[in-house]
C-alpha positions as MATLAB code, in Angstrom:
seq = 'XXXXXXXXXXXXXXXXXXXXXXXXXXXXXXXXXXXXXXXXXXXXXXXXXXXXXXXXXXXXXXXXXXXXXXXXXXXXXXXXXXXXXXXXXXXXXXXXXX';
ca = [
     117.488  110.188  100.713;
     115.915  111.737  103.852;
     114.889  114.996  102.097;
     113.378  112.809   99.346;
     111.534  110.861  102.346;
     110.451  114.135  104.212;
     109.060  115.667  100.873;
     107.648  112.767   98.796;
     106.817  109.473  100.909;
     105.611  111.433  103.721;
     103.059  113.437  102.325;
     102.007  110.481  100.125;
     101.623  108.112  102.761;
      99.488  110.935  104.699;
      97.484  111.414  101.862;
      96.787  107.633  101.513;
      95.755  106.758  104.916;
      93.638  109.714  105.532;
      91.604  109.305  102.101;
      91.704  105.625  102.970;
      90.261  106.739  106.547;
      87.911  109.076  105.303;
      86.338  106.526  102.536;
      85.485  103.910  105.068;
      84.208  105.641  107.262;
      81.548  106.461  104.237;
      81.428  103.148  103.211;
      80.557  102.160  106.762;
      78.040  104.635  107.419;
      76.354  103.340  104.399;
      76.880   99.831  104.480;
      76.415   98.964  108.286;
      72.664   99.462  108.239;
      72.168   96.503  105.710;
      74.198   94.406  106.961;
      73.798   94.474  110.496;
      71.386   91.849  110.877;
      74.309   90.020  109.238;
      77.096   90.607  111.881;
      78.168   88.166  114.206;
      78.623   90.601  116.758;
      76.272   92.890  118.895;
      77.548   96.062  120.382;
      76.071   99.287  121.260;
      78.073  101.364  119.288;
      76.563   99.449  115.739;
      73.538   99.864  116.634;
      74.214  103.656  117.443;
      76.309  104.077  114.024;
      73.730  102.100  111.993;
      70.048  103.565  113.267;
      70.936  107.695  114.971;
      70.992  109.880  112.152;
      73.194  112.495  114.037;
      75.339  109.824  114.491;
      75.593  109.339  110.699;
      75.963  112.942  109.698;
      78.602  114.196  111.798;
      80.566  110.611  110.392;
      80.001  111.525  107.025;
      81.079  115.201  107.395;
      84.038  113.793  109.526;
      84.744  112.140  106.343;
      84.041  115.019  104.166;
      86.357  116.757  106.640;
      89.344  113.849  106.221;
      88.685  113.544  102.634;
      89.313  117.477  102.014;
      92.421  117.418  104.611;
      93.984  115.191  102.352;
      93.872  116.745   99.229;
      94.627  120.568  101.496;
      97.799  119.505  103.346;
      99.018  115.877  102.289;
      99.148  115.806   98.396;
     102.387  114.693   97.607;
     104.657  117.306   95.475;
     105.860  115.128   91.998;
     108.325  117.587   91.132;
     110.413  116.370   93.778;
     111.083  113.591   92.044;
     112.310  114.947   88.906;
     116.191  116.239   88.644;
     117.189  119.772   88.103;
     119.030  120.274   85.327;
     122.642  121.540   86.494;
     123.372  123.491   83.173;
     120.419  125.186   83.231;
     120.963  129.330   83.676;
     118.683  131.030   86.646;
     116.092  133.217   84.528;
     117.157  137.270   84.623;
     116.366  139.386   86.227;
     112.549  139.431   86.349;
     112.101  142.960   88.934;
     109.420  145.430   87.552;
     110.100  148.678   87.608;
     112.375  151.597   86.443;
];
């Protein structure tokens, strides 16, 4: 049970939040300048995110970067899931050479 958590749930859960992460943080950087105006609130750090164009690109290639993480290191292995068949011979010997 804990080797299936440590292999499959793990990874899949880190591959979920940071393509979730990495999404909305596009889909803010898009959104917020339209619907600023909109927002009940007024803090510094919309107005920086919504109008500062260096500001917007390093959030979108820090999403790029999350985005890309994900698929590197957290993909989640399927064949983990599957059972090995027991009867099933190891293949022979496979060595090259003379």
């Amino acid at each position: 049970m804990w080797q299936e958590l440590r292999d499959y749930w793990l990874p899949l859960m880190l591959f979920i939040g940071a393509l979730l992460v990495g999404v909305l943080l596009i889909g803010t950087v898009v959104a917020l300048p339209y619907v600023k105006e909109y927002l009940p609130v007024e803090h510094e750090l919309l107005d920086l995110l919504a109008e500062d164009a260096v500001v917007r690109r390093s959030s979108i290639a820090g999403a790029i970067g999350l985005i890309v993480t994900a698929f590197v290191f957290f993909r989640p292995n399927a064949s983990v899931l599957t059972r090995k068949d027991a009867t099933r011979k190891p293949p022979g010997d496979t060595m090259a050479g003379a």
